[in-house]
N, C-alpha and C positions, 0 to 999 in steps of 0.2 A: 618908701616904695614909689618908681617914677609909671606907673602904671598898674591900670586895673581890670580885670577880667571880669565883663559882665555878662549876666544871664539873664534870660527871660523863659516865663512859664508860660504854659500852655494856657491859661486861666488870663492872660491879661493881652490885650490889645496890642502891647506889640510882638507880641508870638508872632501873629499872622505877620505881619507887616517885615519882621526880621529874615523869614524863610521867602517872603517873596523876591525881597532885597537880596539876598544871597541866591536864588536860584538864576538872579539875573546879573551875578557877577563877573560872566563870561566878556560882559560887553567893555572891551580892554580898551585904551583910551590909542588905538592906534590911528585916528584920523588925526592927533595931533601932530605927528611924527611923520604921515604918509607926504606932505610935498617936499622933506626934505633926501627921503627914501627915494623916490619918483626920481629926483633929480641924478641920485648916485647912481639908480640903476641905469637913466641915459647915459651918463656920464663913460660908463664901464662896457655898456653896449656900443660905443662910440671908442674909446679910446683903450678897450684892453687893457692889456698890463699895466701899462703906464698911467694910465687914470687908477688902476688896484692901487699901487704902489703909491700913488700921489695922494688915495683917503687913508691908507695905513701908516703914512707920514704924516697926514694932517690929523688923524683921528684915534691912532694910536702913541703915536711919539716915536716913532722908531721908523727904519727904512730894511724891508728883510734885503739878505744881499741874492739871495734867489725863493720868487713867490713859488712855487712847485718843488718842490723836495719828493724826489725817487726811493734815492738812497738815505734816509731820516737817519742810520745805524742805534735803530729799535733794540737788537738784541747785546749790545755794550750799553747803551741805555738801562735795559735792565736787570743785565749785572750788576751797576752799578749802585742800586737803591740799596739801601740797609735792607735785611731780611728779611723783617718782618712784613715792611711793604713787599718785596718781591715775593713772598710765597702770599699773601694777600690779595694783590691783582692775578699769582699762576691759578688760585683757588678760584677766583670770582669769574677769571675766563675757561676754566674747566665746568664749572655750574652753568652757566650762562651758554656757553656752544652742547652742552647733552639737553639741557630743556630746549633748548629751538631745534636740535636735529631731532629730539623728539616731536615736536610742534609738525616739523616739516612733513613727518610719515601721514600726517592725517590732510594734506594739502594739494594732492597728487590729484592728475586729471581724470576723464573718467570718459569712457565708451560704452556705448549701448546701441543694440541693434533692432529693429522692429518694423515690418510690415515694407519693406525694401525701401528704409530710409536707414542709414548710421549718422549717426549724432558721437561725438566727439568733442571732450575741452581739453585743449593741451595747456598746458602749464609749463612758463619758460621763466627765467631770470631777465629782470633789465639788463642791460650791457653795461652799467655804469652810476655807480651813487654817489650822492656826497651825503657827508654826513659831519655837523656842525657840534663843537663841545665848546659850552664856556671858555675864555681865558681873561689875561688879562687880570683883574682884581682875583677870580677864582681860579682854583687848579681843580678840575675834576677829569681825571683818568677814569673813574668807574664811566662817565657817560659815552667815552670811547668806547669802551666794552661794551656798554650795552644797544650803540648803535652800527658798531658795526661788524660784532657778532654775527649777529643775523641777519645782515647783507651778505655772508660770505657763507653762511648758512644756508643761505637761500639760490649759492651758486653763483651771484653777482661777481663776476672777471678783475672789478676794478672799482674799489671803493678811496674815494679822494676825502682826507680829513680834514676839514675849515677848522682853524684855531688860531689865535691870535696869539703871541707869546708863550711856542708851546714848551710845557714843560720836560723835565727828563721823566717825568713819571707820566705824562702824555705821549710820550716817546716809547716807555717801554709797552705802555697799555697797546698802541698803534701794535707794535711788533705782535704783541701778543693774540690780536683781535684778527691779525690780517689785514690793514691797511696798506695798500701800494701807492699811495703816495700822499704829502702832505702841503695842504696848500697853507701858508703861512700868512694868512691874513684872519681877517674877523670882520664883526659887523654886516650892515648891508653891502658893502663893499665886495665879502666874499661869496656870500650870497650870489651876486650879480654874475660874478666870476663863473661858479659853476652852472648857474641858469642860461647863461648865453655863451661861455666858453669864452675864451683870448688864446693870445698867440702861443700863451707855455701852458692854459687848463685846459683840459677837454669840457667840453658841453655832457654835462650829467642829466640820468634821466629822473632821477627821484633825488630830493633833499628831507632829510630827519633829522632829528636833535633841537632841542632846545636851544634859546638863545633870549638875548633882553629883548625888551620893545622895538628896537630896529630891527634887529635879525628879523623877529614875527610879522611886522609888517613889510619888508622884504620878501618874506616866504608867500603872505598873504598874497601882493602884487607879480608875482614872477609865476604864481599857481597856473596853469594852463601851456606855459612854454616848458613847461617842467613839473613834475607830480610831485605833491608834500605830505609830509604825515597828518600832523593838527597843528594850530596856531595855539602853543605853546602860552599857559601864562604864570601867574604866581604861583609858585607849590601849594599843596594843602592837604590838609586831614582833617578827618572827622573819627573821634574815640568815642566810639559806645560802650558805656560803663552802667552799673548795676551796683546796691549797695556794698556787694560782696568784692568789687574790686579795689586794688591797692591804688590808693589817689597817690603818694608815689610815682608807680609805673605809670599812669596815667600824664601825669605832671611831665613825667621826661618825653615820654610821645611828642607832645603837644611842644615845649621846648622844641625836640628835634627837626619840626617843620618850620618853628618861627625863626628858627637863628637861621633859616637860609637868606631870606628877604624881606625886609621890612615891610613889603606885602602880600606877604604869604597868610595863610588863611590856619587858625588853627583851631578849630570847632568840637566843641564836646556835646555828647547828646547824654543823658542822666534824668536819674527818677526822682534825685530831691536836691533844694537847695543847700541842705545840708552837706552833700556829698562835694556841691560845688565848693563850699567854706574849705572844706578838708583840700580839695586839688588846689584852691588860689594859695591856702599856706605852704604850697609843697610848691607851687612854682614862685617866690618868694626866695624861697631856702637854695633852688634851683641853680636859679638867674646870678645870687650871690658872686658866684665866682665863677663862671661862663666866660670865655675869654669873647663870646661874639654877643653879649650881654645888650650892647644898645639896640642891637637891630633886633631881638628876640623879643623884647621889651616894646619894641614901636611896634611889631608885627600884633602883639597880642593887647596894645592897647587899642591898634586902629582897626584890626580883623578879626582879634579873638571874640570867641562870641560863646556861651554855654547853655543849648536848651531845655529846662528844667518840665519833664512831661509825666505825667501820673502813670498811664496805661503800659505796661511791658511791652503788649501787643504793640504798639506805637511804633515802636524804635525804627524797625525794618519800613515802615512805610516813611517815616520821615526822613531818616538814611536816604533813602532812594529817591526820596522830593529833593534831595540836596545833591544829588551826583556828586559823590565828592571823587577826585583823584586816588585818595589812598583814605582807606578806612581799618582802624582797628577796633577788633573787637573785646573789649576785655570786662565779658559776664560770664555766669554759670551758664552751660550751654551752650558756649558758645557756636559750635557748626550751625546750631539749628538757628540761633539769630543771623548768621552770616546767609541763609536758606534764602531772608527774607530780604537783603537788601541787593535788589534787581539790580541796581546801576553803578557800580564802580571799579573805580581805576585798577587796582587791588585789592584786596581783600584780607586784614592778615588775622588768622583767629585762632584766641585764646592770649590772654596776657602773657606767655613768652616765647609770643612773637611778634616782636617789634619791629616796627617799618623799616628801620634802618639795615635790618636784614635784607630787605628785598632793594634797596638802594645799592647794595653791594653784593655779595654772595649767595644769595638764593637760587637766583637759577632764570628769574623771566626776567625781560628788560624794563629796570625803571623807568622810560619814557614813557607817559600816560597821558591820556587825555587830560584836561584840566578845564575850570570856569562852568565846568558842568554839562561839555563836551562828551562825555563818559553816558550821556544820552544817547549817543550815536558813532561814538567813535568805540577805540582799542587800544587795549595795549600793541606799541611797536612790537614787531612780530614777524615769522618768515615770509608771512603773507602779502607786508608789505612792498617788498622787493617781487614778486614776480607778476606777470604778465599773462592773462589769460586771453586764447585763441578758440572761437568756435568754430569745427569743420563739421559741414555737414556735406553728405554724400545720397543721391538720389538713384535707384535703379527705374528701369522702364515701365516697370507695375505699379512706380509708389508716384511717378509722378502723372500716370493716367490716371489712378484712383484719387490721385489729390487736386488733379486739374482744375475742376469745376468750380471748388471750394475755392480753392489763388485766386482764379479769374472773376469771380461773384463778389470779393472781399475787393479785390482791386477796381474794380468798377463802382462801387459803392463809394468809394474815397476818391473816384475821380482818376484814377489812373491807368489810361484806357491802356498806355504802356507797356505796362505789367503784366495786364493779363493776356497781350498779344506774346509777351517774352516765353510762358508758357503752351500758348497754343499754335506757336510757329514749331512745337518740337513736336506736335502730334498731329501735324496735319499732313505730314506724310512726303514734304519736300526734306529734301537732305536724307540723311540716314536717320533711321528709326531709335529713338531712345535703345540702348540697351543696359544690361549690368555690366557695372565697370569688373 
């Protein structure tokens, strides 16, 4: 065995010090990456296309023969795949567009009228997203699906797909998602692309999806000329188990987060050390013949972690000290433990339902908060795509009864401005406030 799973109890000094450590694993090492990022994103501000195409030749090995693809031909794309992939991604994009159109019903603006003032928030679509999926070394089509689903969900006209060497299964997920077009690069390179536009991308208004350590600090640095979801980091899970669960099914959880990335995080939370003996023999038996074996392996010698705690009561407040991305629940009870952990990415409860569900066909988009993000962030969602506008409307009673109050508040802060902007409408020059 080239690695070891360890755990610590609640009873020994580095309990504390374990959970502090991991609650502070958000802090991703992108300053060391940031002056080479810095540079490409000048680069690409300055030279367009021809600087895109000069880092996807330097940084990918290849030269596309056009960066912008309109015509991708998605739907011979996805004729093409064996069947079982294609009815696979038709399933995963039929789940995935009814939970966000469901999403969307509860996101709509809202009017209210009182005392001869109407207040008003409209709710529109950006004009335009991009949205970033792995390539290169990985193929992942589900991550098209789930980001840009719900851009098109949300009504968004024109969603651009960043991908470096896209596959035909990238190709048919596009068609299937609704992407109008596909920019054919990766990295910070294409990042820059859609955050500042060139001569063949349009300038997008929001960027989402995951990407490595360049993409995320790309996203990072480009935030302000352009809206982002979250800064993306290692996957992770956290399996809350109890004596009564199958270490087993537990073991494969924890597996299916490690073999994404050697620094993925794959944490168990449990009542006894004994339990932990049972999952380290079952990811042993595992790993055997795992075709992604070494990186599952580094993942869960340099991140796996298993916290061994007495109290049941526990679980839900420690869960929630840990923000994790994705949490499975696999105890008796499970709803009512899932009740108690306040902060995560997902949620999946009862042992058969495995994360891997929600990474593909379930229905919400796997993009998640991560590093413990999930303190304050979301899951990608229809919300993220739209644009909220406050209108408010004043009639001639509501803004004599509220006069005094403006102009007393504005004076108080110094600005004598303000409260003249109001009291030039009621003194009787010009026409008289009326109702519109």
């Amino acid at each position: 065995m080239s690695f070891s799973y360890r755990s610590v109890a609640a009873q020994t000094p580095d309990f504390a010090a374990a959970l502090t450590r991991l609650t502070r694993r958000g802090d991703a090492d992108l300053d060391r990456v940031e002056p080479v990022v810095r540079k490409i994103l000048a680069d690409v501000r300055a030279g367009g296309d021809s600087a895109v195409l000069g880092y996807v030749e330097k940084l990918e090995q290849r030269r596309p023969a056009q960066l912008l693809v309109r015509d991708y031909d998605g739907a011979a794309a996805l004729e093409s795949l064996p069947n079982a992939v294609r009815q696979a991604l038709e399933l995963s994009a039929l789940r995935v567009r009814r939970y966000h159109e469901e999403q969307k019903k509860h996101l709509l603006g809202f009017s209210y009228a009182e005392g001869g003032v109407t207040l008003e928030s409209r709710v529109l679509p950006v004009e335009r997203a991009g949205v970033y999926a792995p390539g290169g070394k990985a193929n992942y089509p589900s991550s098209v699906l789930m980001t840009a689903i719900p851009a098109r969900v949300a009504g968004v006209p024109e969603v651009i797909l960043a991908c470096p060497q896209v596959s035909v299964e990238v190709r048919a997920a596009a068609h299937l998602a609704g992407v109008t077009a596909i920019l054919d690069a990766g990295g910070a390179q294409a990042i820059a692309a859609l955050a500042f536009g060139t001569e063949s991308v349009p300038r997008v208004d929001k960027i989402v999806g995951p990407g490595n350590l360049y993409v995320t600090a790309a996203k990072r640095l480009v935030f302000g000329e352009v809206d982002i979801d979250s800064l993306a980091g290692p996957s992770e899970i956290l399996v809350i188990a109890d004596e009564q669960a199958n270490p087993r099914w537990v073991a494969a959880d924890l597996i299916s987060q490690a073999e994404h990335d050697e620094a993925a995080y794959a944490l168990l939370l449990c009542l006894s050390e004994a339990f932990v003996e049972r999952v380290r023999a079952e990811l042993v038996a595992q790993l055997a013949d795992l075709p992604r074996r070494a990186i599952a392996e580094a993942s869960l010698r340099t991140n796996g972690l298993a916290f061994v705690i007495q109290e049941r009561a526990e679980l839900g407040r420690i869960a929630t000290l840990l923000a994790v991305e994705h949490v499975a629940v696999h105890t008796t009870a499970p709803a009512e433990v899932a009740t108690r952990v306040l902060r995560a990415g997902a949620i999946f409860v009862g042992p058969l339902t495995p994360e891997a569900a929600g990474d593909y066909v379930a229905g919400p988009s796997h993009v998640l908060p991560t590093g413990g993000a999930v303190r304050y962030g979301s899951p990608l969602g229809v919300y993220h795509f739209l644009s909220r506008t406050s209108l408010i409307t004043y009639d001639g009673s509501a803004l004599r009864d509220q006069a005094a109050a403006i102009a007393a508040f504005a004076r108080a802060e110094g600005l004598d401005g303000h409260a003249r902007a109001v009291e030039v409408r009621l003194s009787g020059d010009g026409a008289p406030p009326r109702r519109a």
